[in-house]
Each structure stands twice: as structure tokens, then as C-alpha cells.
C-alpha positions as CSV (number, residue, x, y, z in Angstrom):
1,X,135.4,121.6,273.8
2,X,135.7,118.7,271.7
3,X,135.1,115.1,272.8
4,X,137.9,113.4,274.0
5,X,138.9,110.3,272.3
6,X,141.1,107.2,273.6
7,X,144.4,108.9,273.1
8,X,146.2,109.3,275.9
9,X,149.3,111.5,276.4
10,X,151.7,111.6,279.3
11,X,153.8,114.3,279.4
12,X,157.0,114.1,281.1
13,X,158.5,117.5,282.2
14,X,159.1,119.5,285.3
15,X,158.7,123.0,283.0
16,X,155.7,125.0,284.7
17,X,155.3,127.1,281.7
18,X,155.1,123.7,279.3
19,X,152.8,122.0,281.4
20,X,150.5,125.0,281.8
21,X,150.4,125.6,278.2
22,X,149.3,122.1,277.5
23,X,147.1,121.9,280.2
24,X,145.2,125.2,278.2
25,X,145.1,123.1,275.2
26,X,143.3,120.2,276.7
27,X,140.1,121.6,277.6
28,X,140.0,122.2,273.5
29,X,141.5,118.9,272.4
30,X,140.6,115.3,271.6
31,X,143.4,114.1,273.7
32,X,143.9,113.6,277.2
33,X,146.8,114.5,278.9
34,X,148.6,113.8,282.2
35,X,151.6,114.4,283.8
36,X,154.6,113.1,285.6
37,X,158.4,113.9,285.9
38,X,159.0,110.1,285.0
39,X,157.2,107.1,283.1
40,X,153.6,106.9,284.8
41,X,152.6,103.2,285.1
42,X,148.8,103.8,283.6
43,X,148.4,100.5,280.9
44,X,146.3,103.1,279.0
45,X,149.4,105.5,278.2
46,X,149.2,106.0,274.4
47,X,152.5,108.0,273.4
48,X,155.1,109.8,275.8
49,X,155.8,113.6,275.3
50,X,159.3,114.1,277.1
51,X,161.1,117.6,278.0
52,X,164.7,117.4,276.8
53,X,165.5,117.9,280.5
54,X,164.2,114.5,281.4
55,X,165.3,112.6,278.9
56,X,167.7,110.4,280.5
57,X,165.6,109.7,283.5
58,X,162.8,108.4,280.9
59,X,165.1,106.1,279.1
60,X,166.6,104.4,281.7
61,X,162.7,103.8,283.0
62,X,161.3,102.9,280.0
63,X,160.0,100.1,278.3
64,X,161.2,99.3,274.7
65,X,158.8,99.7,272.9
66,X,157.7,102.5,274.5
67,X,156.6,105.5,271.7
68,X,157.5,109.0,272.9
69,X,157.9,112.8,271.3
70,X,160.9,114.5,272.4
71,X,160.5,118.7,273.0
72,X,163.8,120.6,272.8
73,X,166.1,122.9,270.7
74,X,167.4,122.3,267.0
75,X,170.5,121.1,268.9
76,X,168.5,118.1,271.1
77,X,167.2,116.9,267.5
78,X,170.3,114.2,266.6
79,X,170.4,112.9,269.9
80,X,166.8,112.5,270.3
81,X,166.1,110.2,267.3
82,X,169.3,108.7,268.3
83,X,167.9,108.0,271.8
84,X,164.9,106.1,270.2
85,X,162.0,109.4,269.4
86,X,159.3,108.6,266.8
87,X,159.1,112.0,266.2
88,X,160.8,115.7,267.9
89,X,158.9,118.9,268.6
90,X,161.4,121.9,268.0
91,X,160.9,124.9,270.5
92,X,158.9,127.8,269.8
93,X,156.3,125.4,268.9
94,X,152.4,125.8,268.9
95,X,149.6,123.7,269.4
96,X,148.6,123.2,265.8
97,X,151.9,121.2,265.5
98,X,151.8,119.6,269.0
99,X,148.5,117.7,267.8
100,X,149.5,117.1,264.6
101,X,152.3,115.6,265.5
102,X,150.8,113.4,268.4
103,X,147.9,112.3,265.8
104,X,149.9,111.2,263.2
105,X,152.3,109.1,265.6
106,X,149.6,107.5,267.4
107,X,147.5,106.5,263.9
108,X,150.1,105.6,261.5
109,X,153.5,105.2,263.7
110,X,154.6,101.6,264.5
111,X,157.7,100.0,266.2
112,X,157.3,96.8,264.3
113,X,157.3,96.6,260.7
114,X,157.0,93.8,258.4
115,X,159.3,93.1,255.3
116,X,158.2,89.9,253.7
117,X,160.5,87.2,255.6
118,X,161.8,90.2,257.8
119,X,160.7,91.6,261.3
120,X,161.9,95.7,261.9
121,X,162.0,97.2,265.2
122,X,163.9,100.4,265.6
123,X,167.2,98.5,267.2
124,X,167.4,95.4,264.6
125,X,166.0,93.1,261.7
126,X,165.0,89.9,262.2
127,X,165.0,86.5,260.3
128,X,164.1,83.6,262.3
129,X,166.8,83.1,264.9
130,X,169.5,86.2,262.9
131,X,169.2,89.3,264.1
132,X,171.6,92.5,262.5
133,X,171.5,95.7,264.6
134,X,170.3,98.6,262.9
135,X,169.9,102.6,263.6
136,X,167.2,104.4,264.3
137,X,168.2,106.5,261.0
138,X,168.0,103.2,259.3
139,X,164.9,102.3,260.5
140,X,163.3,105.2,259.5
141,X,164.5,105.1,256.1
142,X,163.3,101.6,255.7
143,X,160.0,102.6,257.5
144,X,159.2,105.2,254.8
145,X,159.9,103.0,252.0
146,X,158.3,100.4,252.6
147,X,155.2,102.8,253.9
148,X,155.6,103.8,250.2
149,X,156.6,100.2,248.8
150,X,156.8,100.3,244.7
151,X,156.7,103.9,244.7
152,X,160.1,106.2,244.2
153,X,160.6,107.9,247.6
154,X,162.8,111.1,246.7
155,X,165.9,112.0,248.5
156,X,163.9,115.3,250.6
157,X,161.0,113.1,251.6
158,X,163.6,110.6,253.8
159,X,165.5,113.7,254.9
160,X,162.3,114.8,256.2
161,X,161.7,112.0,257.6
162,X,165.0,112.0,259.5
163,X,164.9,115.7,260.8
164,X,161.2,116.4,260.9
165,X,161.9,119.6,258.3
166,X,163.0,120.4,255.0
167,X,167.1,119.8,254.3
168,X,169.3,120.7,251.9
169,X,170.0,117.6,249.3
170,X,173.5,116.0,251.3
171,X,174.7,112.5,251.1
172,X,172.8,111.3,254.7
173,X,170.4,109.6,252.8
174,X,172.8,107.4,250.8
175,X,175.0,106.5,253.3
176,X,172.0,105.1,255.5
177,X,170.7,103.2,252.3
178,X,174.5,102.1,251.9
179,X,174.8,100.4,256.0
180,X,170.9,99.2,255.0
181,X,172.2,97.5,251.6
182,X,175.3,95.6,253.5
183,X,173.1,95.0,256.0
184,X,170.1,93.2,254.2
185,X,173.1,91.3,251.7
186,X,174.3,89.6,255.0
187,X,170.9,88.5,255.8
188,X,170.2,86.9,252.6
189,X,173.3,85.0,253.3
190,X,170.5,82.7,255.3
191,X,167.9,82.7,253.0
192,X,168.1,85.0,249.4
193,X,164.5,84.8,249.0
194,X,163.8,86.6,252.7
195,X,162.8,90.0,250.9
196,X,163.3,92.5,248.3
197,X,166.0,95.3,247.8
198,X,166.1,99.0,247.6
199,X,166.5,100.1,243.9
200,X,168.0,103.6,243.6
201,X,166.0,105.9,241.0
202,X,168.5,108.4,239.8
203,X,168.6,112.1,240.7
204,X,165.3,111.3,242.5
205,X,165.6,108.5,245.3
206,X,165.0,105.3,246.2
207,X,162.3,102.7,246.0
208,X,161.5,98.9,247.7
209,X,161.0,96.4,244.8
């Protein structure tokens, strides 16, 4: 049994057969897991794993800036991210992926992201007192670029990014980059200098200079 670290899980579900399977995969995990069928109130809550099933009873108890995992079919995946999910779990899944996924969302996954004069959050971009709404699509496309600022980002690594698995090559990607572009040319309207733009590298992807 390994030693278990500060991450703390709360997994929200009313599945018996999810719960127990977690439950097995504690006793060999650095996480710690607990349960509830809605938001527990524990301070110490790292990230929210959430059944499909109670997905709407989550979000309307939430905070904002609340992280959580959403478990479900291929079909639950759209809505999910659309619903606010840093990251979705596709049934049959195993526990290889389960921590993998919580690891990586607890040690690199943030809400708030800086873009020189610019605040993200997953609903908008900020400068000063302007605000724009943006998508969660769009924030995670901005997200992985400026995680990989002045390096290309290809076209597959933001799909990936989007769905959590490889895609074929479709014309998501630029329309996202196309709402982000309109998007950041209004903000500049207040102040040119507030950031950089998003330089398209042909038959490859797109970069932050």
C-alpha cells in the first residue's frame, strides 16, 4: 500500500459497483477518496469525480471554480466539457487511467491562466474592468497554447485536448481559434499592447507569439 499523499478525491455517484471498485483501488493508491451523492463541504476536497447520473445535482451545488472529472459514455463527453469538466473518464475505464487522469489534473490543471495583460478562467477573459465570454472549448485551446507558448501546437494535440482521445483532422480546431481571434481583436480595442496573438503554422497548427 502506498503512502497516501494530500490529494483528496470526492467522488460523487450513487453506482454501487463504481464506488466499490474505487474503494478497492484506495487501499493501493496515493489518493484518498470519499464519497457523497452531492458536493461534500470538506475545505480539503482536491478535485470532484462525478457520475454522469449526478451531474446536474453537482452543478447547481457547486462552487465555480470548483475542478471535477466527469465518468460516462462517449455520448456524455460534449456535454460534460460543456458543463465546465477539466477532464472526462469514458466507460469501460481502469484504474491506470483513473489515476492518471486525477494526477495530471490536480498537478498541472488550473482555472486561472495568465496571458500577459489578460486573466482566463474557463467562462471569460479579463482586462481590467472588460470582460468577453468565452467557451470552455476556447479555453482549452488557449490553455494548451499558452502551456506550450512559442512552440507550434499541431491541430491533433488541441483535438486531444478537447475530447481526451485521438480525432480525425476536422475544422473544430479552427473554428475555436477563429471565435478566440474576434474575440482577443475586440479586447485590444482597450488596449493593443494587452497580449500577443495566435499565429497559424500551416498544415501543422497554431502557436502564441
Amino acid at each position: 500500500m502506498r503512502q497516501k499523499s494530500l490529494i483528496d478525491v470526492c467522488v460523487i455517484s450513487e453506482n454501487p459497483y463504481f464506488i466499490n471498485r474505487i474503494k478497492i483501488f484506495s487501499q493501493y493508491s496515493e489518493i484518498t477518496f470519499n464519497y457523497s451523492k452531492a458536493v461534500c463541504s470538506k475545505s480539503t476536497v482536491s478535485l470532484f469525480l462525478v457520475d454522469i447520473e449526478q451531474l446536474e445535482v453537482f452543478l447547481k451545488e457547486k462552487k465555480f471554480t470548483t475542478k471535477f472529472i466527469v465518468f460516462g459514455e462517449q455520448k456524455d463527453l460534449a456535454p460534460s466539457f460543456n458543463a465546465g469538466c477539466i477532464d472526462f473518464l469514458k466507460n469501460p475505464w481502469n484504474t491506470d487511467e483513473l489515476e492518471a487522469r486525477i494526477l495530471k489534473t490536480i498537478y498541472t490543471a488550473s482555472t486561472i491562466t495568465q496571458w500577459e495583460k489578460l486573466t482566463l478562467s474557463q467562462k471569460t477573459i479579463t482586462l481590467g474592468n472588460f470582460s468577453t465570454d468565452i467557451s470552455i472549448e476556447e479555453y482549452i485551446i488557449l490553455k494548451k497554447l499558452l502551456d506550450n507558448k512559442q512552440e507550434p501546437v499541431p491541430r491533433e494535440a488541441l483535438l486531444f485536448a478537447l475530447w481526451g482521445e485521438p480525432k480525425e483532422d476536422s475544422r473544430v480546431v479552427d473554428m475555436h481559434i477563429s471565435n478566440i481571434r474576434k474575440k482577443i481583436k475586440t479586447i485590444k480595442q482597450y488596449d493593443n499592447g494587452c497580449c500577443g496573438s495566435i499565429k497559424t503554422i500551416r498544415n501543422y497548427g497554431y502557436m502564441i507569439i
